[in-house]
Structures are given as structure tokens and as C-alpha cells.
C-alpha positions in Angstrom: 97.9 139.4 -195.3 95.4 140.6 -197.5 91.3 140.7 -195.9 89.9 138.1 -199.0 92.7 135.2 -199.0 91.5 131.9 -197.3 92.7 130.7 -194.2 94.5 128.1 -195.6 96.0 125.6 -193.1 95.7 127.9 -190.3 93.4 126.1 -187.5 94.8 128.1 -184.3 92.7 132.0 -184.7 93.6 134.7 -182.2 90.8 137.1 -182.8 92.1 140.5 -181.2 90.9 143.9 -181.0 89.2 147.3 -179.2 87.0 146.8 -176.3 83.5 146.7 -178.7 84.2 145.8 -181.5 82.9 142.4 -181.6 85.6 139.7 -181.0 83.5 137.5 -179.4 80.7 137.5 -182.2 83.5 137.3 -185.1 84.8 134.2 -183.0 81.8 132.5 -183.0 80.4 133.1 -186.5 84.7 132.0 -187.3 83.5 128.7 -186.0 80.3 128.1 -187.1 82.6 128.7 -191.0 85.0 126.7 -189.8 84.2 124.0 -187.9 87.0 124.9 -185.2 85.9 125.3 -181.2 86.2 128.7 -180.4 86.2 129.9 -176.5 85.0 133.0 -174.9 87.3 134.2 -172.4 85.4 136.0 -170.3 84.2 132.3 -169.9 87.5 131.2 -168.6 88.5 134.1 -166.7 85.3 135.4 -164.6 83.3 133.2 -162.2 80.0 134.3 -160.7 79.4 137.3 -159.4 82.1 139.1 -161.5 84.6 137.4 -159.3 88.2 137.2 -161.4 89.6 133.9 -161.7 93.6 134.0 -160.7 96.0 135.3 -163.2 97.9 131.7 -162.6 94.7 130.0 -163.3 93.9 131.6 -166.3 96.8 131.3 -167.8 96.6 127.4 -166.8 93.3 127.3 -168.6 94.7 129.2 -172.2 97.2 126.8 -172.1 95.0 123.9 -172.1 93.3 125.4 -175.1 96.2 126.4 -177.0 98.0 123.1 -176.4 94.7 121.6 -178.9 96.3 121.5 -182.5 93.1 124.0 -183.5 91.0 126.6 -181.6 89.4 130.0 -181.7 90.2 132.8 -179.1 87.8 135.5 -178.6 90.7 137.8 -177.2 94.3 137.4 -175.4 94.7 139.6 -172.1 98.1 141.2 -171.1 99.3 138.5 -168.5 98.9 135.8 -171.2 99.0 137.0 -174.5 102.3 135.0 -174.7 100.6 131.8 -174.8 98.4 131.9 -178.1 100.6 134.3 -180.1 103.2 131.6 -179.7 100.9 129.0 -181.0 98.3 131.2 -183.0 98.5 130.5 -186.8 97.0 133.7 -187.6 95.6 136.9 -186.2 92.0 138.3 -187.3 92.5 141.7 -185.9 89.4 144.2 -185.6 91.1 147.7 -185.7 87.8 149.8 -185.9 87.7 153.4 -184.8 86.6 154.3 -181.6 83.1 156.1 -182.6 81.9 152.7 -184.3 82.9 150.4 -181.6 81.7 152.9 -178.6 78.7 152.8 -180.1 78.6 149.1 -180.6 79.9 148.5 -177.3 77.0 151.2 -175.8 74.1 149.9 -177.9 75.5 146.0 -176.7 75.4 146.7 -172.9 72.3 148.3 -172.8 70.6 145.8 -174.5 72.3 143.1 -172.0 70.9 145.5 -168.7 67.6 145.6 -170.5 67.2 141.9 -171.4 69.1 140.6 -168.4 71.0 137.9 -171.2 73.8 135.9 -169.1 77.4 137.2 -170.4 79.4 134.6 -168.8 79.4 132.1 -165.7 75.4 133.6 -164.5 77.0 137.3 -164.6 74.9 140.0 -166.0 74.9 143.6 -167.1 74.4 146.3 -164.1 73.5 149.9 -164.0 76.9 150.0 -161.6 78.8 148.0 -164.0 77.5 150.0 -166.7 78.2 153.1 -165.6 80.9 152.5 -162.7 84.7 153.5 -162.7 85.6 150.0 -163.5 82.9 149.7 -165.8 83.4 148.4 -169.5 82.9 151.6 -171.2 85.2 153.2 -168.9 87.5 150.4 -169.9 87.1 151.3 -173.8 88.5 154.7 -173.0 91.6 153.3 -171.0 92.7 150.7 -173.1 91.7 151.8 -176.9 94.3 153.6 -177.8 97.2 151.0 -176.7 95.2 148.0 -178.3 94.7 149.9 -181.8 99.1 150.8 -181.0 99.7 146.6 -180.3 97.0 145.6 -183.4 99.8 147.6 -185.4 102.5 145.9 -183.8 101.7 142.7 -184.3 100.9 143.7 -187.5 104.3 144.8 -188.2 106.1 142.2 -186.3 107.7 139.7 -189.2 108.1 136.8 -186.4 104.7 136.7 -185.5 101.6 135.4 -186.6 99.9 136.5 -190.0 97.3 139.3 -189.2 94.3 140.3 -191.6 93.5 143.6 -190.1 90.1 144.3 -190.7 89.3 148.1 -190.1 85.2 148.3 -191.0 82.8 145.9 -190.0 81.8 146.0 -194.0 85.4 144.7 -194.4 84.8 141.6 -192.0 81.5 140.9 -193.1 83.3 140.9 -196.7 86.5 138.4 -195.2 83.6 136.2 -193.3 81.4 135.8 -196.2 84.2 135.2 -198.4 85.0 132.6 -196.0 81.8 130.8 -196.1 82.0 130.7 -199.8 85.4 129.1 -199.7 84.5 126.7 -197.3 81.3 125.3 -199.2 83.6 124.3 -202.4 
């Protein structure tokens, strides 16, 4: 699917990409175009104190959300990424390369230690979770490779969901404002 066609009738959005490169932000700007409640799931799968919620639990919770005839989902984890790509009407995938999102990502979480900003559920950015083995950024490194690998997989896959694959955030800026434009006609 091509980055300036509408959305037409789709009204369930997977948003999926690289640790960074602002799923959560493209969700939310997504709705505000739209109209459609989007959900953050770091909302629905961490409680205070960085505590994971329960694999079973979250997937309970993504099903309650993608049983709703229209939603916006910031991202889809492993254990669940089942239950919205079997309801999703389209993918939004952000497929940036690494230096751009690393830097995003790097530039975002020290911003969030310096201003203290809640990320979800009271949890906040940490010098040990900044910088820690299990820390985002060490996350980026683990997983970037195999998400950019299943962006092009669901990309390819002809049974699946549409995906716009947006590979610059000029391009996404572009397919948002385009968007906008569309929706105020």
C-alpha cells in the first residue's frame, strides 16, 4: 500500500515498528486525525514500579481492545501479536534505520530522566533503567534487527493486513498530514 492513499474504511491500526522510532506518538497524533481511541501498551502491560503484568493478562486486556470494531495500537508484543493482526485492518509500520531511531530513542529517555514525565502507570525514567542490561537502549540493540526482518514480513505476507511502511519520519509526517487533509473534506 502506497504512504499517501487514505485509510479508507480501515478503523482497527496496528502501529508497529523499531524500539524508538515513535509508535506511541504516531498513535496518538493517528487519533487525534482520526477520531479512533488509540491505547498505549506500556499502559496495559506494566504496573507500578516497572512491575510486568502477566502474559495471560495482557493478552486478556488486547483482546478486550481488539474485540472493539475500531482502535489504535501503539505496538503488538511477541506473546500476542496474534490477536490484533487477526483483527487489524491495516498496519502503519515505522521501518527507520537504526541511527535515526537510537538517536530518537536516546534524545527521548534522557529528556524523560531529566523532566521526571510519568511513562506509564507512575513509572519513570532511571539512570539504572537507562543504562542497565535490561534497559531500553540495550533493548533497541537486541530486538532491531528482527523487528525491521518481521516489518518486511508482514509486509510481504498477502493474508495479512495492508501495511504502509513508512521508512523516514519526513515520509510519516507526509502520510499524517495527508491524512489530516483528507479527513477535513
Amino acid at each position: 500500500m502506497g504512504t499517501g492513499r487514505p485509510l479508507g474504511e480501515a478503523r482497527r491500526i496496528l502501529i508497529y515498528g523499531v524500539t524508538g522510532s515513535g509508535k506511541t506518538t504516531l498513535a496518538r497524533k493517528l487519533g487525534e486525525a482520526t477520531g479512533i481511541e488509540w491505547h498505549s501498551v506500556d499502559d496495559l502491560t506494566w504496573e507500578p514500579g516497572w512491575i510486568p503484568v502477566a502474559e495471560e493478562e495482557q493478552r486478556r486486556r488486547i483482546e478486550r481492545i481488539c474485540k472493539q470494531p475500531e482502535w489504535i495500537l501503539d505496538t503488538a508484543y511477541r506473546r500476542w501479536r496474534d490477536v490484533p493482526l487477526t483483527r487489524a485492518h491495516l498496519v502503519v509500520a515505522l521501518d527507520y534505520p537504526r541511527w535515526f531511531s537510537l538517536q530518537r530513542l536516546v534524545r527521548r529517555c534522557i529528556a524523560r530522566l531529566v523532566d521526571q514525565r510519568e511513562i506509564c502507570n507512575g513509572n519513570r525514567e532511571s539512570l539504572s533503567g537507562l543504562f542497565g542490561r535490561e534497559s531500553i537502549i540495550a533493548w533497541h540493540f537486541r530486538s532491531f534487527a528482527r523487528k525491521r526482518a518481521r516489518i518486511r514480513d508482514l509486509a510481504a505476507d498477502r493474508d495479512g493486513p495492508p501495511v504502509i511502511r513508512l521508512t523516514t519520519a519526513r515520509q510519516t509526517r507526509a502520510w499524517l498530514d495527508d491524512l489530516r487533509r483528507q479527513s477535513d473534506r
